[in-house]
mmCIF file as Biopython writes it, N, C-alpha, C and O atoms, coordinates in Angstrom:
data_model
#
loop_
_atom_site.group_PDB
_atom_site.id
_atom_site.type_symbol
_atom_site.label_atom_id
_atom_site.label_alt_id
_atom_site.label_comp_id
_atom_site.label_asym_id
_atom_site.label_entity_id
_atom_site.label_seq_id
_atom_site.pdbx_PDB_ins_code
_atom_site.Cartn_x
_atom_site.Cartn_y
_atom_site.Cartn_z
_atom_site.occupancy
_atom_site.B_iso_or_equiv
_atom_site.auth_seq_id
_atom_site.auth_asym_id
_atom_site.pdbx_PDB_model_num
ATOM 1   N N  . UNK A ? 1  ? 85.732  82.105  112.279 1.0 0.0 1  A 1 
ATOM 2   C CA . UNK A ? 1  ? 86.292  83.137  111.414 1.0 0.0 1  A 1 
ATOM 3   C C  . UNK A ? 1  ? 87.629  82.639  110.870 1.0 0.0 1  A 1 
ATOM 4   O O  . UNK A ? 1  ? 88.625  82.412  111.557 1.0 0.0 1  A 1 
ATOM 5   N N  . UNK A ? 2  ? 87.512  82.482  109.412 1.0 0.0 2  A 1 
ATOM 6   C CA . UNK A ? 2  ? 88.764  82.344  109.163 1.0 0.0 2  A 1 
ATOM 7   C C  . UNK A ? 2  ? 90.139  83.086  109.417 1.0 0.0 2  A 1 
ATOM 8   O O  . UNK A ? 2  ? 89.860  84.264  109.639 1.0 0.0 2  A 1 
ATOM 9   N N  . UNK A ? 3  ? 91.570  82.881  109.479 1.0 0.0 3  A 1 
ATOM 10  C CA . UNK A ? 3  ? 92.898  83.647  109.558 1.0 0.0 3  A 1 
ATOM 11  C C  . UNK A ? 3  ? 92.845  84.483  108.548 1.0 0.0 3  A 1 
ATOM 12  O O  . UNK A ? 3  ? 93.513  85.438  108.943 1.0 0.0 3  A 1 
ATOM 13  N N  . UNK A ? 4  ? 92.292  84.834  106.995 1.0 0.0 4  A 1 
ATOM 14  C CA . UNK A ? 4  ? 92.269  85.837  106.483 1.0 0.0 4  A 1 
ATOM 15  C C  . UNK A ? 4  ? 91.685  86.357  106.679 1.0 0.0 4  A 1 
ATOM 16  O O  . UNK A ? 4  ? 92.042  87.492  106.362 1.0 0.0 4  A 1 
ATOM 17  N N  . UNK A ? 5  ? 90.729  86.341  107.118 1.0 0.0 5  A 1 
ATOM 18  C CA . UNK A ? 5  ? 89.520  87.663  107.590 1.0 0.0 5  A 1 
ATOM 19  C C  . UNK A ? 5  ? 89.774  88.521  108.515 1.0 0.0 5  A 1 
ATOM 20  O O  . UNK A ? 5  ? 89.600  89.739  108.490 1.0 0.0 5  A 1 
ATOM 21  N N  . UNK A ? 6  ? 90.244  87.780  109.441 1.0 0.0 6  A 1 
ATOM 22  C CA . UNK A ? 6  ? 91.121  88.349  111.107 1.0 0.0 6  A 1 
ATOM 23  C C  . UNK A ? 6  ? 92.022  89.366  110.598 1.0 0.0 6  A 1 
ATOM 24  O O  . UNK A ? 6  ? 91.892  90.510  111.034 1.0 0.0 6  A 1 
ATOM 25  N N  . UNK A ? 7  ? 93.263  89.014  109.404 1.0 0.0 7  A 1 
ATOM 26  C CA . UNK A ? 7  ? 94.159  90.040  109.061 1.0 0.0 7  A 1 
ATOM 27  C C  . UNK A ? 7  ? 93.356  90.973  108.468 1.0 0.0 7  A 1 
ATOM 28  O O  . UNK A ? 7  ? 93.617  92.152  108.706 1.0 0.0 7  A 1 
ATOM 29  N N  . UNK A ? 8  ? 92.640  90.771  107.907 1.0 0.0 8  A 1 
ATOM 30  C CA . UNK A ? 8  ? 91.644  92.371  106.800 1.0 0.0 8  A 1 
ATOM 31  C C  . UNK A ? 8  ? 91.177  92.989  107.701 1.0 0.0 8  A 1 
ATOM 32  O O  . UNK A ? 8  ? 91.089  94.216  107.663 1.0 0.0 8  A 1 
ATOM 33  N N  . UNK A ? 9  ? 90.762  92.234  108.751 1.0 0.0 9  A 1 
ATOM 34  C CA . UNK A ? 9  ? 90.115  93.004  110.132 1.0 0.0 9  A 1 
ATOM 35  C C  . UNK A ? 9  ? 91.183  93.822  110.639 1.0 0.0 9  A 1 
ATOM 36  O O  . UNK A ? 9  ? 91.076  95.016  110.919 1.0 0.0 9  A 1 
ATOM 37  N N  . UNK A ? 10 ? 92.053  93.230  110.725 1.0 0.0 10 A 1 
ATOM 38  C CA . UNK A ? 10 ? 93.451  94.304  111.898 1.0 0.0 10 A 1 
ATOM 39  C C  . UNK A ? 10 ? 93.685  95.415  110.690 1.0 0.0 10 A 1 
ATOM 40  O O  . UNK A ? 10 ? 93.676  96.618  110.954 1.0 0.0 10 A 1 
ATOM 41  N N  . UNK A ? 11 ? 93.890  94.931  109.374 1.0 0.0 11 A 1 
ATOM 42  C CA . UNK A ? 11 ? 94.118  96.053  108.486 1.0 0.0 11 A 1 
ATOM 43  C C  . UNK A ? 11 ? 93.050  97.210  108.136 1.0 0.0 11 A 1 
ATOM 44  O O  . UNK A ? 11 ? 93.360  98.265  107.581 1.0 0.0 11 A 1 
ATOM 45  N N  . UNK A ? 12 ? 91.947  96.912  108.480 1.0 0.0 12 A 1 
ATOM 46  C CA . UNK A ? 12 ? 91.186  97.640  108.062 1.0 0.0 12 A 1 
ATOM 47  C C  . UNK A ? 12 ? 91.097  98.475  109.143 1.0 0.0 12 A 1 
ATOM 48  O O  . UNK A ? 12 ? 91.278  99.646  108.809 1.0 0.0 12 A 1 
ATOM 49  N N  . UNK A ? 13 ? 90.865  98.304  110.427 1.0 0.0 13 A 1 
ATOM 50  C CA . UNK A ? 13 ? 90.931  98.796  111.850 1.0 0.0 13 A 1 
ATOM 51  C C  . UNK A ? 13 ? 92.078  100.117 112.173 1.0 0.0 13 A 1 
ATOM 52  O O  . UNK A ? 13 ? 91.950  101.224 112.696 1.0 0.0 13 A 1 
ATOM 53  N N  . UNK A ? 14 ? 93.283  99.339  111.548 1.0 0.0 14 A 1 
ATOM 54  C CA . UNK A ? 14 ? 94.490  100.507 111.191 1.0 0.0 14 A 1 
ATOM 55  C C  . UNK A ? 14 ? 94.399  101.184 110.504 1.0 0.0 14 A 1 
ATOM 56  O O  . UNK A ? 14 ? 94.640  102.348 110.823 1.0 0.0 14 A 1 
ATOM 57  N N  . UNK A ? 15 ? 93.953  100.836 108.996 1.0 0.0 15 A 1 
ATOM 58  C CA . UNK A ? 15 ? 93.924  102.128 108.666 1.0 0.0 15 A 1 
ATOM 59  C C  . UNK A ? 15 ? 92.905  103.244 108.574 1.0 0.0 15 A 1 
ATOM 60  O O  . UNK A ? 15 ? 92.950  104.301 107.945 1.0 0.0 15 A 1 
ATOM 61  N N  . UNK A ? 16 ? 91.859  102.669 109.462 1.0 0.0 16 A 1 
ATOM 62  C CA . UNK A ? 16 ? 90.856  103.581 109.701 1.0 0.0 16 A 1 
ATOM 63  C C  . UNK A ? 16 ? 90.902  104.348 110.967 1.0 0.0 16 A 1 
ATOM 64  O O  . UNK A ? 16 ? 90.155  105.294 111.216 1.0 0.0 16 A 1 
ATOM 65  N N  . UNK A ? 17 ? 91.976  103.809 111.884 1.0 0.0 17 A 1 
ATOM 66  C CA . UNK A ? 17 ? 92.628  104.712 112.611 1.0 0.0 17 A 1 
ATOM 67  C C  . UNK A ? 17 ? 93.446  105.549 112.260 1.0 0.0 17 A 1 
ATOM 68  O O  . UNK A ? 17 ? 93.489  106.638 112.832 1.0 0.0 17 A 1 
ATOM 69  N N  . UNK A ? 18 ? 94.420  105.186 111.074 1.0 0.0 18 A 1 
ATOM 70  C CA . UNK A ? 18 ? 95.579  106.571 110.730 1.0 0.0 18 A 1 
ATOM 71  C C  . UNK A ? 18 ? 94.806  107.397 110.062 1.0 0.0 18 A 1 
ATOM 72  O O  . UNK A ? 18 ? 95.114  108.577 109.896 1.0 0.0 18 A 1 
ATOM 73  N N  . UNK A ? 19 ? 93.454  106.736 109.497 1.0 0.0 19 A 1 
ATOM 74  C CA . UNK A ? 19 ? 93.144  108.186 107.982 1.0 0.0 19 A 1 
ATOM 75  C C  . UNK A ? 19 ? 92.599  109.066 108.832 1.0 0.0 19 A 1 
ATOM 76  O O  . UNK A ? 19 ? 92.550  110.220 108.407 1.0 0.0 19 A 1 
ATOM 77  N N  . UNK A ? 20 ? 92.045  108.809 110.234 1.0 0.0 20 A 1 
ATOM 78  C CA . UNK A ? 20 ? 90.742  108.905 111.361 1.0 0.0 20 A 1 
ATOM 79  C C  . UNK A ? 20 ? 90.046  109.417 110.549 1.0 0.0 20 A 1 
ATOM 80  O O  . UNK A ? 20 ? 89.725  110.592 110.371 1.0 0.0 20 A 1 
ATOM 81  N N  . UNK A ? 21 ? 89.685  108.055 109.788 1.0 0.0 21 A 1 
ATOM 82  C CA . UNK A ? 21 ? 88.177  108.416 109.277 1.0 0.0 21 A 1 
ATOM 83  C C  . UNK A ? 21 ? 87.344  108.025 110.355 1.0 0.0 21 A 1 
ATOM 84  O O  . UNK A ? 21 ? 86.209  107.989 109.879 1.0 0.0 21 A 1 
ATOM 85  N N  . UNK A ? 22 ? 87.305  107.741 111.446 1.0 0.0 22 A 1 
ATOM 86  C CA . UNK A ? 22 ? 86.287  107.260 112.398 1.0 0.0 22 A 1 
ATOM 87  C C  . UNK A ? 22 ? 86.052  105.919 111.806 1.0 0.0 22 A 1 
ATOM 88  O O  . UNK A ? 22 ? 86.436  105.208 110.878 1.0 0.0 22 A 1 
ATOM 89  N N  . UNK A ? 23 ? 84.850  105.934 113.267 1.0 0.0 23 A 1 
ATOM 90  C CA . UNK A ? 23 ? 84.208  104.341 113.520 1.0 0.0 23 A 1 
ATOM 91  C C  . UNK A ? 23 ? 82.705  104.754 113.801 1.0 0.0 23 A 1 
ATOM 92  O O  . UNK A ? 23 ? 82.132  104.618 114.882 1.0 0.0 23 A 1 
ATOM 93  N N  . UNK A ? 24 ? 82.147  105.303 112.594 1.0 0.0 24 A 1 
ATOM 94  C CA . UNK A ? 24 ? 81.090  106.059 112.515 1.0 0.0 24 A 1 
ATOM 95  C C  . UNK A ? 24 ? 79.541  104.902 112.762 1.0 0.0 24 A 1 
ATOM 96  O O  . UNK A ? 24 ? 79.444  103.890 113.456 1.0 0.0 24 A 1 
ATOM 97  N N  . UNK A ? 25 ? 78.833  105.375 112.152 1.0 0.0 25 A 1 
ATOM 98  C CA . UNK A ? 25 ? 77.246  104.897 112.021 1.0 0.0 25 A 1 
ATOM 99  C C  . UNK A ? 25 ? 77.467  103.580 111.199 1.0 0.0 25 A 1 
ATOM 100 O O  . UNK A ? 25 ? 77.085  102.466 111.557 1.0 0.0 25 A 1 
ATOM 101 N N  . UNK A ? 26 ? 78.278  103.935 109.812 1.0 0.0 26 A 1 
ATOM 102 C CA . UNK A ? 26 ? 78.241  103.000 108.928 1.0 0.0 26 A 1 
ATOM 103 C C  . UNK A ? 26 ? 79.431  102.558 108.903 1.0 0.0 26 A 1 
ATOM 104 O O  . UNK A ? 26 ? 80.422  103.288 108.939 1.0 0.0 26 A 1 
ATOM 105 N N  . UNK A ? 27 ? 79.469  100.527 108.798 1.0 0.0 27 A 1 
ATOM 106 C CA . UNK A ? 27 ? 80.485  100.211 109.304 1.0 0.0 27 A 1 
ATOM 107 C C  . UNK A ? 27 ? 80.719  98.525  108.343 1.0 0.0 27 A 1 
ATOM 108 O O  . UNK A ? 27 ? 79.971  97.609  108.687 1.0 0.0 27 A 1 
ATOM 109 N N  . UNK A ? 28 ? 81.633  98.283  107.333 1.0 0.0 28 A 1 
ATOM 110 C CA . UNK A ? 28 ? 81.409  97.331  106.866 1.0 0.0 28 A 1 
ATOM 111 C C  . UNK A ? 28 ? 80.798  95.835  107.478 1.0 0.0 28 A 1 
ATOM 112 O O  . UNK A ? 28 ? 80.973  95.464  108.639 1.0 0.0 28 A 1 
ATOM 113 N N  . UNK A ? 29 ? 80.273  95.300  106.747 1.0 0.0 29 A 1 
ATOM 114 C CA . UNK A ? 29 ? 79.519  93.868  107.381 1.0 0.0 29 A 1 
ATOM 115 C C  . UNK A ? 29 ? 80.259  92.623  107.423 1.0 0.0 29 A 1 
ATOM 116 O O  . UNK A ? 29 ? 80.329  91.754  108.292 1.0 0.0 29 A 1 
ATOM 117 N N  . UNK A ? 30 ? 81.024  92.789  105.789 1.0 0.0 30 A 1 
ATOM 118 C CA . UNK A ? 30 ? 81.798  91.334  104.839 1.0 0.0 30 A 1 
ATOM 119 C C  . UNK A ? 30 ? 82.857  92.036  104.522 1.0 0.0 30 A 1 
ATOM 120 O O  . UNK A ? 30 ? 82.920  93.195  104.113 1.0 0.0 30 A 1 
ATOM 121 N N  . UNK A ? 31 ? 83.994  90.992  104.808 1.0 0.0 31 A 1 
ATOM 122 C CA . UNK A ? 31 ? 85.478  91.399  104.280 1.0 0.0 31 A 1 
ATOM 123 C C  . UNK A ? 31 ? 85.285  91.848  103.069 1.0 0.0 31 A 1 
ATOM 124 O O  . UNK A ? 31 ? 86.165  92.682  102.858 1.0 0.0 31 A 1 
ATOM 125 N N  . UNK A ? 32 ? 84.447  91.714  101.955 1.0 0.0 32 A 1 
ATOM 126 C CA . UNK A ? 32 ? 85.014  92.369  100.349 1.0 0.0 32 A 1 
ATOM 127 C C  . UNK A ? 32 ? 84.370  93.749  101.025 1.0 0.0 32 A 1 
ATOM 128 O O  . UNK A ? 32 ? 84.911  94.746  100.548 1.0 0.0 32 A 1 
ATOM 129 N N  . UNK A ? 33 ? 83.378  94.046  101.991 1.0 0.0 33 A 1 
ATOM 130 C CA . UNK A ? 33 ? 83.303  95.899  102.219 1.0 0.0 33 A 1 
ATOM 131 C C  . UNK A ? 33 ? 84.515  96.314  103.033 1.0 0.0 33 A 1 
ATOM 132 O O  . UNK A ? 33 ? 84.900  97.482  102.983 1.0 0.0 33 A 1 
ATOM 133 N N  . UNK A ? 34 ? 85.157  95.373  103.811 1.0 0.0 34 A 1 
ATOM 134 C CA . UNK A ? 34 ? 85.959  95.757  104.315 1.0 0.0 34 A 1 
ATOM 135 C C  . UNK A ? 34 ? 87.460  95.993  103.464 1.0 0.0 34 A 1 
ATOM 136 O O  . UNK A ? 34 ? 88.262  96.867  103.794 1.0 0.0 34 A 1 
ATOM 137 N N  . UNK A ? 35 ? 87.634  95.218  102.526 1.0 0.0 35 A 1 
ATOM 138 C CA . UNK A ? 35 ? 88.726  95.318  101.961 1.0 0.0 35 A 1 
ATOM 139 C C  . UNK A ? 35 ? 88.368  96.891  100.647 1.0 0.0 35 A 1 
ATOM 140 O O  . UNK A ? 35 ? 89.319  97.591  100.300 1.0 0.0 35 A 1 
ATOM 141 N N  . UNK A ? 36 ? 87.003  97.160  100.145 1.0 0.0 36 A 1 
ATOM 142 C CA . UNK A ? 36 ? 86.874  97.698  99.555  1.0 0.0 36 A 1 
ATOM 143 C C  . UNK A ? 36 ? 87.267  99.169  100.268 1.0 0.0 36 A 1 
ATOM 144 O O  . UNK A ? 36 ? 87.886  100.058 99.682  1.0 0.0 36 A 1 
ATOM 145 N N  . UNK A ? 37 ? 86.695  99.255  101.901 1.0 0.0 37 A 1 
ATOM 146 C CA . UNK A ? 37 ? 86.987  100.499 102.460 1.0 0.0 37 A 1 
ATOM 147 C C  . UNK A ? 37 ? 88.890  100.785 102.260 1.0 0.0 37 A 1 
ATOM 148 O O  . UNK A ? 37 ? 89.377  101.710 101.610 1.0 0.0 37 A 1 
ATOM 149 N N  . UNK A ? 38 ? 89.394  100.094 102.745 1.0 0.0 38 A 1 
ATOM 150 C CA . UNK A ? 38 ? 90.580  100.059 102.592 1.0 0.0 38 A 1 
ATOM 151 C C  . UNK A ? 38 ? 91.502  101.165 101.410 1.0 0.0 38 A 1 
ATOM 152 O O  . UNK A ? 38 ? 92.277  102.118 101.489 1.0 0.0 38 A 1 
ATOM 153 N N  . UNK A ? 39 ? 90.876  100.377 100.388 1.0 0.0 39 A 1 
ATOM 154 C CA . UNK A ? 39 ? 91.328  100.967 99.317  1.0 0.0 39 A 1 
ATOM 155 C C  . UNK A ? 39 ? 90.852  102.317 98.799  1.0 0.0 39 A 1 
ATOM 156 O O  . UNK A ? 39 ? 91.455  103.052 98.017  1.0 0.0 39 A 1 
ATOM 157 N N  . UNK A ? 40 ? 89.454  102.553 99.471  1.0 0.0 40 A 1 
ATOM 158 C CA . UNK A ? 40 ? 89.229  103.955 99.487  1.0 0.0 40 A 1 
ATOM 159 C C  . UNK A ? 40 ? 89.477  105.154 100.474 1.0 0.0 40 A 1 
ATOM 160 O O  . UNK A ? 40 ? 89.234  106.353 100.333 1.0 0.0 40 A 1 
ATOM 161 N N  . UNK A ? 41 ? 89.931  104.588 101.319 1.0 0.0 41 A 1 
ATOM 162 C CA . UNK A ? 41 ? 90.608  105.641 102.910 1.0 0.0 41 A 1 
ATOM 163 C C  . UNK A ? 41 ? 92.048  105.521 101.874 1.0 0.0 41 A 1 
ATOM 164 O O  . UNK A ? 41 ? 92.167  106.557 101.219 1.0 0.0 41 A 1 
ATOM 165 N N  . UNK A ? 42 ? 92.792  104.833 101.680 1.0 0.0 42 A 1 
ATOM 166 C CA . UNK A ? 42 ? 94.277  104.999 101.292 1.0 0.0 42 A 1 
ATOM 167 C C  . UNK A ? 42 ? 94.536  106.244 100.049 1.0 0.0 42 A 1 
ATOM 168 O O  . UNK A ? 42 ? 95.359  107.159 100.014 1.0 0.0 42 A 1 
ATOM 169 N N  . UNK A ? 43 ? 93.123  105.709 98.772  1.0 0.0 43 A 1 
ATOM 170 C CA . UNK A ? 43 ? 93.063  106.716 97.995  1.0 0.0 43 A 1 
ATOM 171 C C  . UNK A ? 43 ? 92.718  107.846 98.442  1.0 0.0 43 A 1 
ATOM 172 O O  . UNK A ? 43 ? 93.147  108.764 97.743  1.0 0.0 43 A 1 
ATOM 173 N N  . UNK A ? 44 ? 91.912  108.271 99.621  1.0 0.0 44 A 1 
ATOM 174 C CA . UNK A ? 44 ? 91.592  109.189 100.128 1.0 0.0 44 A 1 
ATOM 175 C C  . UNK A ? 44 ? 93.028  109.951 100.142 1.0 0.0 44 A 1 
ATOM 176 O O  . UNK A ? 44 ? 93.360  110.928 99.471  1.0 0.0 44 A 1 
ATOM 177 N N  . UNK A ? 45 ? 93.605  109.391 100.876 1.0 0.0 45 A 1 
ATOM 178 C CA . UNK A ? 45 ? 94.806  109.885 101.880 1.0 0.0 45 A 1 
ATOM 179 C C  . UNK A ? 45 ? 95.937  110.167 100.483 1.0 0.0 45 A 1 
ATOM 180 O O  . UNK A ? 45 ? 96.572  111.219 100.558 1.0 0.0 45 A 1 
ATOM 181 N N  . UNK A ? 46 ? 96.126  109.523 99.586  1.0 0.0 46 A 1 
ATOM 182 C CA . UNK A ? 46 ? 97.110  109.916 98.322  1.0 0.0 46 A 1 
ATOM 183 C C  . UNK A ? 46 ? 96.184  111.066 97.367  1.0 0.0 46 A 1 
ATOM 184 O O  . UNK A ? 46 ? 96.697  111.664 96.421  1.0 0.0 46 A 1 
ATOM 185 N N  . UNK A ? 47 ? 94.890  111.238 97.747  1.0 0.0 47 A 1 
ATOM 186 C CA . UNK A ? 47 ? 94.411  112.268 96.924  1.0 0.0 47 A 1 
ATOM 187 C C  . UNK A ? 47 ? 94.216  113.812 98.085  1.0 0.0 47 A 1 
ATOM 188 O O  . UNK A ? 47 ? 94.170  115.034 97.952  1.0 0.0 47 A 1 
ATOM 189 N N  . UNK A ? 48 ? 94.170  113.080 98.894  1.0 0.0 48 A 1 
ATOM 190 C CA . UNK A ? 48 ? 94.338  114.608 99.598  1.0 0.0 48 A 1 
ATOM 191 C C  . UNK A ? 48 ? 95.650  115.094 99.478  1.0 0.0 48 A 1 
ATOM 192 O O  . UNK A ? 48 ? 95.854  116.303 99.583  1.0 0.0 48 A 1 
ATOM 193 N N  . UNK A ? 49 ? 96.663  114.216 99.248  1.0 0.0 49 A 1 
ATOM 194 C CA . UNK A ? 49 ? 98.443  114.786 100.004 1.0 0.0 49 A 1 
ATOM 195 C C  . UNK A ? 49 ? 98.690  115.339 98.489  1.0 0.0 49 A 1 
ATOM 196 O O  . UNK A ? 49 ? 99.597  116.166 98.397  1.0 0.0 49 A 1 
ATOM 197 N N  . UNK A ? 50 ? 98.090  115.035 97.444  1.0 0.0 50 A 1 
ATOM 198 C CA . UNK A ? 50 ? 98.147  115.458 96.090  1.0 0.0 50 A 1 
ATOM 199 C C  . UNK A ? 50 ? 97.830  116.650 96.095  1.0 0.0 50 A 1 
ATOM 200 O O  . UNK A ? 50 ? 98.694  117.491 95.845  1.0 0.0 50 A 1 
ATOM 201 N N  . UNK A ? 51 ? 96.646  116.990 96.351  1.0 0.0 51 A 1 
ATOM 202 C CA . UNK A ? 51 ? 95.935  118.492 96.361  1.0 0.0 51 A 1 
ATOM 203 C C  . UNK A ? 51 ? 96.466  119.242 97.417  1.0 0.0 51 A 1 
ATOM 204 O O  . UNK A ? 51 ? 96.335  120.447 97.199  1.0 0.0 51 A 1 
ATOM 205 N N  . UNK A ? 52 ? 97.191  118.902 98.814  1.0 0.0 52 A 1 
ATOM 206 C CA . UNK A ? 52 ? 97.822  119.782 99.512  1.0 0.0 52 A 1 
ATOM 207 C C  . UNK A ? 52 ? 98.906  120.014 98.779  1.0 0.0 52 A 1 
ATOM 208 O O  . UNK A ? 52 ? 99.086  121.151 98.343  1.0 0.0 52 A 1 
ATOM 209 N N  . UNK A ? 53 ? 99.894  118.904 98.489  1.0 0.0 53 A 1 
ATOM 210 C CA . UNK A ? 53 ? 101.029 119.364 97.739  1.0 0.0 53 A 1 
ATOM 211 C C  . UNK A ? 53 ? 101.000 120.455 96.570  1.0 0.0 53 A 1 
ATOM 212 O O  . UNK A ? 53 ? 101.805 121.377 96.443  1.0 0.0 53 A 1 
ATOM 213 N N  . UNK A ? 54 ? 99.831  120.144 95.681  1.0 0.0 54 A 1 
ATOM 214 C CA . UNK A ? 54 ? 100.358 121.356 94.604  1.0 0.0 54 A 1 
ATOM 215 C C  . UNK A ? 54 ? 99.430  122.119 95.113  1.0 0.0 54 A 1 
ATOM 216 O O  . UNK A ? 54 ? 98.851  122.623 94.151  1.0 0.0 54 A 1 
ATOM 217 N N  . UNK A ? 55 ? 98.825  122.597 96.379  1.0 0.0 55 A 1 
ATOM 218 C CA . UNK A ? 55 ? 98.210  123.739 96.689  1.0 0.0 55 A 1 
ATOM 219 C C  . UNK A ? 55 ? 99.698  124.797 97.509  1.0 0.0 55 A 1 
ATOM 220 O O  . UNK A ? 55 ? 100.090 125.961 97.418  1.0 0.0 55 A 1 
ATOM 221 N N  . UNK A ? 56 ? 100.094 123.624 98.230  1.0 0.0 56 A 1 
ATOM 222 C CA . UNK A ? 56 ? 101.578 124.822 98.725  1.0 0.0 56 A 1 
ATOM 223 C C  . UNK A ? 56 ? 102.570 124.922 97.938  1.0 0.0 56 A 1 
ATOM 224 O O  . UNK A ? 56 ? 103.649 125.419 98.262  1.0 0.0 56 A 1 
ATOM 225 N N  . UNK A ? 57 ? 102.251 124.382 96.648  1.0 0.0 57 A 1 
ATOM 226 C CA . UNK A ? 57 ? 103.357 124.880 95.568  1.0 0.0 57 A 1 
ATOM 227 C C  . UNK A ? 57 ? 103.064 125.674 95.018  1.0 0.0 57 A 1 
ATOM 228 O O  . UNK A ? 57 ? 103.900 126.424 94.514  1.0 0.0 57 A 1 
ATOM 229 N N  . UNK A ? 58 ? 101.404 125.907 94.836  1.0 0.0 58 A 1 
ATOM 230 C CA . UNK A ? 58 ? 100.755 126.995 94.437  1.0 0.0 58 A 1 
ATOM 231 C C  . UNK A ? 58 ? 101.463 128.668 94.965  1.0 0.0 58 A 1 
ATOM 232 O O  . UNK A ? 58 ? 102.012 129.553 94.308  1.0 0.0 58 A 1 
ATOM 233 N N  . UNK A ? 59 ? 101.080 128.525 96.655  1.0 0.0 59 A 1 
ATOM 234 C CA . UNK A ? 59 ? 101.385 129.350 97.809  1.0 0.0 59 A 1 
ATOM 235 C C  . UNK A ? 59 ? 102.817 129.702 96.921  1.0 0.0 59 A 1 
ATOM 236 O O  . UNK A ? 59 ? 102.942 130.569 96.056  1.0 0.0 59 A 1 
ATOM 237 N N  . UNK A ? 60 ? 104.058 128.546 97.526  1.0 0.0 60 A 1 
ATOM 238 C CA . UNK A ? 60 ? 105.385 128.979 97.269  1.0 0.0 60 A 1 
ATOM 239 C C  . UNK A ? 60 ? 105.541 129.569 96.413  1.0 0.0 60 A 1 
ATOM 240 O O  . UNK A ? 60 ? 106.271 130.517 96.700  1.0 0.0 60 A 1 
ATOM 241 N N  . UNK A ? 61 ? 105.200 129.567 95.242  1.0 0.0 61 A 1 
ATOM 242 C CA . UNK A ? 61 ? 105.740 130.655 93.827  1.0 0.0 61 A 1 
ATOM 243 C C  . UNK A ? 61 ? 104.988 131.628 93.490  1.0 0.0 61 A 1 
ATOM 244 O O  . UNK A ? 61 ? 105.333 132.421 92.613  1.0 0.0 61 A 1 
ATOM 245 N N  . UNK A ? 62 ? 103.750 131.726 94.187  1.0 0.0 62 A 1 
ATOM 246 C CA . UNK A ? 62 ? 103.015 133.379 94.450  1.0 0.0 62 A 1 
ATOM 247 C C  . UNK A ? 62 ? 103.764 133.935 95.491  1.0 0.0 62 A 1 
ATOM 248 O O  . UNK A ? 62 ? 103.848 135.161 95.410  1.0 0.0 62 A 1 
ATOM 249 N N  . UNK A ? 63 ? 104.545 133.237 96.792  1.0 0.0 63 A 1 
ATOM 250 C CA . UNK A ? 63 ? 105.091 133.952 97.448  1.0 0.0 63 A 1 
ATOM 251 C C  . UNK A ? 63 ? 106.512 134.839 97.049  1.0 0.0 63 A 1 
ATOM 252 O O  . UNK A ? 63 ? 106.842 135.863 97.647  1.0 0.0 63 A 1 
ATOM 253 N N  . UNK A ? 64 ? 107.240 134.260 95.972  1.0 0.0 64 A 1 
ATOM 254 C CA . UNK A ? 64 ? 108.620 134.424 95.834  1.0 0.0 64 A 1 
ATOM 255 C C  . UNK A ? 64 ? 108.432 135.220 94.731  1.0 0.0 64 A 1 
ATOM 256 O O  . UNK A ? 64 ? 109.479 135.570 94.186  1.0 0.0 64 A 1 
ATOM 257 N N  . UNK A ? 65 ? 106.941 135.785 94.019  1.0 0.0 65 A 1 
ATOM 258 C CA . UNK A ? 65 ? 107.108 136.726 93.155  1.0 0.0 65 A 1 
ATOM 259 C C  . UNK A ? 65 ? 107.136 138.053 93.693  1.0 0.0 65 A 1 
ATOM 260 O O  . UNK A ? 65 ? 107.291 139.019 92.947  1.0 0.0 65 A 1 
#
């Protein structure tokens, strides 16, 4: 195994521990699925904090009317 693969491995491992998306059924095979997951747990995680954010901004200014 090459030294870049090893790092995509530790990176991918992390951040599939912070998003806890799990370590489900389906599980990349080849670093380009692995690097591809990557980039879709992260977008995950900037599109959820998007939709929470303007959902409690929503909240805040229905509350203060």
């Amino acid at each position: 195994m090459e030294t870049y693969e090893k790092y995509i491995m530790s990176i991918y491992f992390t951040i599939t521990t912070m998003t806890t998306v799990g370590y489900g059924d389906m599980s990349p095979g080849t670093t380009v699925e692995m690097v591809y997951g990557i980039f879709i747990m992260i977008l995950g995680v900037v599109v959820f904090n998007f939709i929470s954010g303007a959902l409690a901004s929503i909240i805040s200014e229905s509350d203060s009317v």
